[in-house]
DRENTOR-36628 format. One record per residue (C-alpha): residue number from 1; residue in three letters; chain; x, y, z. Coordinates in steps of 0.02 Angstrom, whole numbers, plus 50000, padded with zeros to 5 digits. Each point is the difference from the previous one (the first is absolute). Example, Ala and Ser with C-alpha at 12.3 -4.5 7.8 and 13.67 -1.06 7.14 Angstrom:
// DRENTOR-36628
   k   r c  east north    up
   1 ALA A 50615 49775 50390
   2 SER A 50069 50172 49967
***
This chain:
// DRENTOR-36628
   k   r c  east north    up
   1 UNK A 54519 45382 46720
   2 UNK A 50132 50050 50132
   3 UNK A 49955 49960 50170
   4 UNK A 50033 50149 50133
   5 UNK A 50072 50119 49857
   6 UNK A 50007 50143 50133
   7 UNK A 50018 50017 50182
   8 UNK A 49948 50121 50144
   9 UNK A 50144 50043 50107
  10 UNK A 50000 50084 50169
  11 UNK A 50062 50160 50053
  12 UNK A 50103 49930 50128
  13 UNK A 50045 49837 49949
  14 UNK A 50079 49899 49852
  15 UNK A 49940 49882 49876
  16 UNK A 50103 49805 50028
  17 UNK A 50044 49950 49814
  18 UNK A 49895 49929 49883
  19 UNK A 50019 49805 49935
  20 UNK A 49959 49986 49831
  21 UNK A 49828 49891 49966
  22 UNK A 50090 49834 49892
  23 UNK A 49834 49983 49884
  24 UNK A 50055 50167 49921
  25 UNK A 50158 50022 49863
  26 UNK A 50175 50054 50085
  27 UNK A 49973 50160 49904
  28 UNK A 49854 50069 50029
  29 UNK A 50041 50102 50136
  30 UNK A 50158 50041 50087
  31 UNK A 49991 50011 50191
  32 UNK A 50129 50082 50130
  33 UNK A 50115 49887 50108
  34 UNK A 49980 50116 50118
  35 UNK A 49892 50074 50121
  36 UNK A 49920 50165 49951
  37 UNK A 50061 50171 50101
  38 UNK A 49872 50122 50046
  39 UNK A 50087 50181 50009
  40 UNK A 49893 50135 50097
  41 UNK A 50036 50154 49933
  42 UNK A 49978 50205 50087
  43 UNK A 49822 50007 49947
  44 UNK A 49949 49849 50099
  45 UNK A 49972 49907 49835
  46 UNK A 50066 49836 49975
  47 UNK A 50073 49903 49818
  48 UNK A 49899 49840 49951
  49 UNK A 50100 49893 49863
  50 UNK A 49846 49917 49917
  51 UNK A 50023 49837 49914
  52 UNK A 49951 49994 49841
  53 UNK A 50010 49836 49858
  54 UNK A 50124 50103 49892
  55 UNK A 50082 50126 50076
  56 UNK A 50023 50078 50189
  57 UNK A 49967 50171 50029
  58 UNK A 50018 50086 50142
  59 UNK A 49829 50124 50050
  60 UNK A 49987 50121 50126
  61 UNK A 49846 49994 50120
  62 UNK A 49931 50116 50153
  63 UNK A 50025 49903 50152
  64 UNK A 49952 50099 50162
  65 UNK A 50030 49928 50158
  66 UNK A 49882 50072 50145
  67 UNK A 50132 50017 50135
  68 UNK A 50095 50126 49897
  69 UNK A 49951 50168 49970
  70 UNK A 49889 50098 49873
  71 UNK A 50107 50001 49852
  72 UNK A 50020 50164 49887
  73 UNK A 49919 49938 49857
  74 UNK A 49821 49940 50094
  75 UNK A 49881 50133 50013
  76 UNK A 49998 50103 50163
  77 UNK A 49897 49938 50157
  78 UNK A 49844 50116 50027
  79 UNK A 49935 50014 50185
  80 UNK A 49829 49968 50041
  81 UNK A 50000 50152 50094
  82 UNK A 50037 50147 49900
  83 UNK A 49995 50119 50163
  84 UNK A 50160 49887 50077
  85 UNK A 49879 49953 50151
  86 UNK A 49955 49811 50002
  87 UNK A 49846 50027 50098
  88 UNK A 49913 50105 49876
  89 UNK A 49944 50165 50015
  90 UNK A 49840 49997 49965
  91 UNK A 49925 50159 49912
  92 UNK A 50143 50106 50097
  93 UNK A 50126 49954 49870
  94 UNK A 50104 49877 50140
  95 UNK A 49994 50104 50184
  96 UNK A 50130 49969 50106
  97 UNK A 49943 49911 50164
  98 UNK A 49996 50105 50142
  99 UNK A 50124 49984 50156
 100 UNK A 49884 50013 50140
 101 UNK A 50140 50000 50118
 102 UNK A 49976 50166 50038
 103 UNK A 49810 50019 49992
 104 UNK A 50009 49856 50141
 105 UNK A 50110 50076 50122
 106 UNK A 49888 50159 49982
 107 UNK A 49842 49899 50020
 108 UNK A 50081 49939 50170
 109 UNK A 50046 50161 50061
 110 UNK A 49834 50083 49968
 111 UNK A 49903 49844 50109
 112 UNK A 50125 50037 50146
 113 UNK A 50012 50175 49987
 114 UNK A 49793 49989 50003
 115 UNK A 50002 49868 50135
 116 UNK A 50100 50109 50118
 117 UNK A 49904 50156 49971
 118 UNK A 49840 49903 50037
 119 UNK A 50063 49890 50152
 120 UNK A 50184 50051 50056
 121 UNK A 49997 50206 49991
 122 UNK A 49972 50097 50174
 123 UNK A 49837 50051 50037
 124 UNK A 50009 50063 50167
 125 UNK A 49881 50148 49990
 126 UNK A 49854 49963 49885
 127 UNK A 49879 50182 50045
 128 UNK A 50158 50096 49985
 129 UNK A 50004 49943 49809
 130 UNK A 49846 50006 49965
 131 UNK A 50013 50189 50076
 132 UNK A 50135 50040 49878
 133 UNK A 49918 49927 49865
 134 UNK A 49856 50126 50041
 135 UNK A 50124 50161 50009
 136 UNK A 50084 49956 49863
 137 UNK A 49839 49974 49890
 138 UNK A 49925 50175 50065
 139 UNK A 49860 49886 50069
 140 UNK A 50046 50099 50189
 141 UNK A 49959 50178 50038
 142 UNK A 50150 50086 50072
 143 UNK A 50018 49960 50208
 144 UNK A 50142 50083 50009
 145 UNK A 50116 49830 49989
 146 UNK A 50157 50018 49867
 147 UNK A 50028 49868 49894
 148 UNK A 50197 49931 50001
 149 UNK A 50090 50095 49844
 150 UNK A 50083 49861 49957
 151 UNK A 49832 49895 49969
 152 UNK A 49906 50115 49914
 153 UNK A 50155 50016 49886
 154 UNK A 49997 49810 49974
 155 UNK A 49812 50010 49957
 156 UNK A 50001 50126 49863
 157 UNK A 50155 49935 49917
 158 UNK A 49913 49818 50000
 159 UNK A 49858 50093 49925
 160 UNK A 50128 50041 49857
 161 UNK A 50077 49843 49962
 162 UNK A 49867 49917 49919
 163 UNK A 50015 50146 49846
 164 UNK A 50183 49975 49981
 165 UNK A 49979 49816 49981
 166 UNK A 49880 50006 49889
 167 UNK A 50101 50149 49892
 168 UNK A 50122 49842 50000
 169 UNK A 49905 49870 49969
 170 UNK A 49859 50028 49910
 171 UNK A 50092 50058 49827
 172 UNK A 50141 49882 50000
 173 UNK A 49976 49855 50124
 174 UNK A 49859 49932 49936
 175 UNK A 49998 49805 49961
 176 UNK A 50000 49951 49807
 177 UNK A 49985 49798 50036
 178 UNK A 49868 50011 50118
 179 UNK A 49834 50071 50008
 180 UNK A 50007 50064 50153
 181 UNK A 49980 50184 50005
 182 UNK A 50091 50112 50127
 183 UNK A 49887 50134 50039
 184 UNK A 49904 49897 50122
 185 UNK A 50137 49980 50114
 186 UNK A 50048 50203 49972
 187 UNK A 49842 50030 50068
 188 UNK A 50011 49884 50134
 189 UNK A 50156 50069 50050
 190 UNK A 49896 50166 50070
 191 UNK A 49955 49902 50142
 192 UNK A 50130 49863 49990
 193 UNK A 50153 50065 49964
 194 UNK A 50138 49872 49936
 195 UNK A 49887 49858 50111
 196 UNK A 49885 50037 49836
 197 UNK A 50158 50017 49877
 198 UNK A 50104 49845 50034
 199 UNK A 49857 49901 49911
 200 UNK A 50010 50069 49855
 201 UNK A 50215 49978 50016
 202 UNK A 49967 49813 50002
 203 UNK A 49888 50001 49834
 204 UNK A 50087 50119 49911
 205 UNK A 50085 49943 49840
 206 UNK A 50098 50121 49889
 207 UNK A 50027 50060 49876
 208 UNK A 49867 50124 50002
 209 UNK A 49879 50036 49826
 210 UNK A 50050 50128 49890
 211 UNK A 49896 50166 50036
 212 UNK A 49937 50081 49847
 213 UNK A 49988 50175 49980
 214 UNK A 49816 50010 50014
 215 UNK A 49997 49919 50173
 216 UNK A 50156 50139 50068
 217 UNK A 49896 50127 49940
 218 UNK A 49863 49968 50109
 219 UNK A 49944 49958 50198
 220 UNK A 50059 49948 50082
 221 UNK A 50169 49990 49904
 222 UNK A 49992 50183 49984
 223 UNK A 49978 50032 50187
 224 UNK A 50154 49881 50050
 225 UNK A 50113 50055 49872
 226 UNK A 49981 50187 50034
 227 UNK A 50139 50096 50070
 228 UNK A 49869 50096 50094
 229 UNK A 49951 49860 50113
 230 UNK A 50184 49939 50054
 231 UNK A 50046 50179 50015
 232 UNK A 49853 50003 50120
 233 UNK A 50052 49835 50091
 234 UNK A 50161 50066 50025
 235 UNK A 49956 50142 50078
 236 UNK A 49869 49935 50120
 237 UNK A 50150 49875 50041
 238 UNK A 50108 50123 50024
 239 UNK A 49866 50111 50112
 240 UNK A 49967 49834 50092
 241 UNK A 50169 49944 50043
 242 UNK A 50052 50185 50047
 243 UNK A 49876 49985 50129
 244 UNK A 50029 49841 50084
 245 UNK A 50195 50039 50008
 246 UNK A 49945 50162 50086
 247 UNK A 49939 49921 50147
 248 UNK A 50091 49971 50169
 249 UNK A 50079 49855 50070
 250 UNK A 49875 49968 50117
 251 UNK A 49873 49991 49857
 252 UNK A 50119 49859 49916
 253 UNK A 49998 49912 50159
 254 UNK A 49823 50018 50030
 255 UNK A 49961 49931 49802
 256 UNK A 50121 49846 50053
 257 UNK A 49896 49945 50160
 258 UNK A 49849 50018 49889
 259 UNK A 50097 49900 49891
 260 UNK A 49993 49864 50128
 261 UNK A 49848 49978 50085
 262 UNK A 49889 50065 49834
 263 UNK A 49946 49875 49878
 264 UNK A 49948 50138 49907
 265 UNK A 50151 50079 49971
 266 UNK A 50088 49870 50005
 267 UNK A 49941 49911 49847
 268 UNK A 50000 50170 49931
 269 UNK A 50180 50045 50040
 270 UNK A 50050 49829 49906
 271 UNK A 49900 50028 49858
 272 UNK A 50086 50173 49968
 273 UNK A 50180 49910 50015
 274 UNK A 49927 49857 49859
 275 UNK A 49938 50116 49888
 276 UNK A 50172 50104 50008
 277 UNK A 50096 49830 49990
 278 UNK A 49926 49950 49829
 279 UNK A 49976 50148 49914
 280 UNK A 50192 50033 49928
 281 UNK A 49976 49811 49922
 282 UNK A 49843 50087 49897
 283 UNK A 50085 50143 49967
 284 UNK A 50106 49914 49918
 285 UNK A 49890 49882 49903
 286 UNK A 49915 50183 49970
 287 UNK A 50156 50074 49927
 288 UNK A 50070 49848 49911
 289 UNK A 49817 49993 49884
 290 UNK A 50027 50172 49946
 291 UNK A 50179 49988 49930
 292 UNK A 50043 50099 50160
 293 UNK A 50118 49888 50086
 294 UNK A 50174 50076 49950
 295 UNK A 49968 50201 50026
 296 UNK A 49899 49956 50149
 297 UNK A 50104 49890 50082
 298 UNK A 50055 50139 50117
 299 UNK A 49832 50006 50087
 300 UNK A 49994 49823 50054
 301 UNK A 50079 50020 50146
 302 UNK A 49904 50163 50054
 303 UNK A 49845 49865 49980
 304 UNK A 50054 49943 50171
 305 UNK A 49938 50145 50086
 306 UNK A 49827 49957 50051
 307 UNK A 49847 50102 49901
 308 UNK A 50122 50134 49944
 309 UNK A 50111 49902 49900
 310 UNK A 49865 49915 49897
 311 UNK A 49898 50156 50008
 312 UNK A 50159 50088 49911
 313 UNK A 50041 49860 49864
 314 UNK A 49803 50049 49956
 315 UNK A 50047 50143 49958
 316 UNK A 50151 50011 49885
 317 UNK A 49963 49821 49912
 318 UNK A 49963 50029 49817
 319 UNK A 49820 49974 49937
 320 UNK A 49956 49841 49910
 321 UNK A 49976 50088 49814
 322 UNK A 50204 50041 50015
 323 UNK A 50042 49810 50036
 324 UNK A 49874 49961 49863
 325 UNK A 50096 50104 49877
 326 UNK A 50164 49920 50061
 327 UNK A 49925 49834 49979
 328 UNK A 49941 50041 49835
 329 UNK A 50179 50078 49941
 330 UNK A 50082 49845 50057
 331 UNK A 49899 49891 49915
 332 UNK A 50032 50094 49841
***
């Protein structure tokens, strides 16, 4: 028998020479006077001269060292996350997490906007309020006292607000990841105004759920969609506004002092200004879910007007079975 006929050589290293065992004959195996080279070739494969009793032959073996990189040949690395998210998604195929950033800095405003209109606004004549509040509600015979223009024009277009927000966000603001349904807050918003809104602002996450055609086709879909009722708002906007403008000076100074001493209108007055100042933002969140957002670019600016501007993008926005069919012809 030959003692040690073959050895295992390192990747990295090289094999000292070999003495030759005296109890066997001279020629029964030849061995190298020299050390043997290890030469790395492109595939990160390595040559092995093995040793043999007759002859020596050199054999080429995978060698794969772990600080170099996944070679051609091995067989790709599969990720444990087919969705690309490393937290898992769950059943909802790998959701991005949300950035509540924004959702936070809402949150905050809404509990100091709610904290000064409960502690901090002016309430310096308490009956008077409650007196308008009567007049204004037709719960007060005529006594021959006339109201401020101005006020009453505030009052009826507040009335109106709560339709064009919904006409905005019932059919395409609605929140697909959570289950939090916006018509509650809608309604709300009759007595609330934006107080009742900004909520829903903070829990809303987009993208809103496909509408099928059955639900368009139906209330209150039907209602908010039809050209009938913007072309309505618009008008009573318009009707509204024409009023208010018609009035004196004096009546604009008069509606300012109210203004400051009213907690009424106060509250009221900065409710109107919210509700204008978020509106163009769902306008365009309106226009951009109905493939509207190029053509009607033109009327985002005119969504800065207060009640008329939103009242008028109502109007001319296409219906939601046209951005259906654009979808569809897209995705074809």
């Amino acid at each position: 028998m030959i003692a040690a006929s073959s050895s295992i050589v390192s990747c990295n290293s090289s094999l000292p020479p070999l003495k030759p065992n005296s109890h066997l004959p001279k020629s029964s195996i030849s061995l190298p006077k020299f050390p043997i080279s290890i030469h790395n070739d492109s595939n990160h494969s390595c040559e092995l001269i093995k040793i043999s009793p007759l002859t020596l032959k050199p054999a080429k073996l995978p060698c794969r060292s772990s600080l170099n990189a996944q070679s051609q040949q091995d067989p790709p690395i599969v990720s444990a996350y087919p969705n690309g998210n490393e937290t898992g998604g769950g059943g909802s195929g790998g959701e991005e997490e949300r950035d509540w950033t924004t959702s936070f800095l809402l949150f905050a405003f809404w509990t100091g906007l709610m904290y000064y209109v409960f502690f901090l606004a002016p309430n310096q004549t308490p009956v008077t309020d409650v007196y308008f509040l009567k007049k204004l509600l037709n719960l007060k015979g005529d006594d021959g006292y006339e109201m401020n223009q101005v006020l009453v024009a505030l009052w009826y277009i507040m009335g109106l607000w709560p339709l064009i927000y919904s006409m905005l966000l019932i059919p395409t603001a609605r929140s697909s990841k959570s289950k939090i349904p916006v018509w509650p807050f809608v309604v709300l918003s009759c007595f609330g105004g934006a107080y009742a809104l900004i909520p829903y602002f903070v829990l809303w996450r987009p993208p809103a759920p496909t509408v099928a055609e059955s639900e368009w086709r139906r209330w209150p879909l039907k209602f908010l969609e039809s050209k009938i009722t913007a072309g309505v708002a618009l008008a009573a906007g318009v009707a509204i506004t024409a009023y208010a403008v018609s009035s004196g000076g004096d009546v604009w100074k008069e509606f300012y002092q109210y203004f400051q001493g009213s907690k009424f209108i106060h509250i009221m007055s900065i409710d109107f200004a919210l509700l204008s100042t978020f509106a163009p933002f769902w306008i365009y969140n309106d226009m951009t879910a109905r493939k509207w957002d190029g053509k009607g670019s033109w009327l985002l600016p005119l969504s800065l007007v207060p009640f008329l501007g939103p009242s008028l993008y109502l109007l001319l926005r296409p219906p939601l079975s046209v951005a259906r069919e654009t979808t569809s012809d897209e995705a074809s």
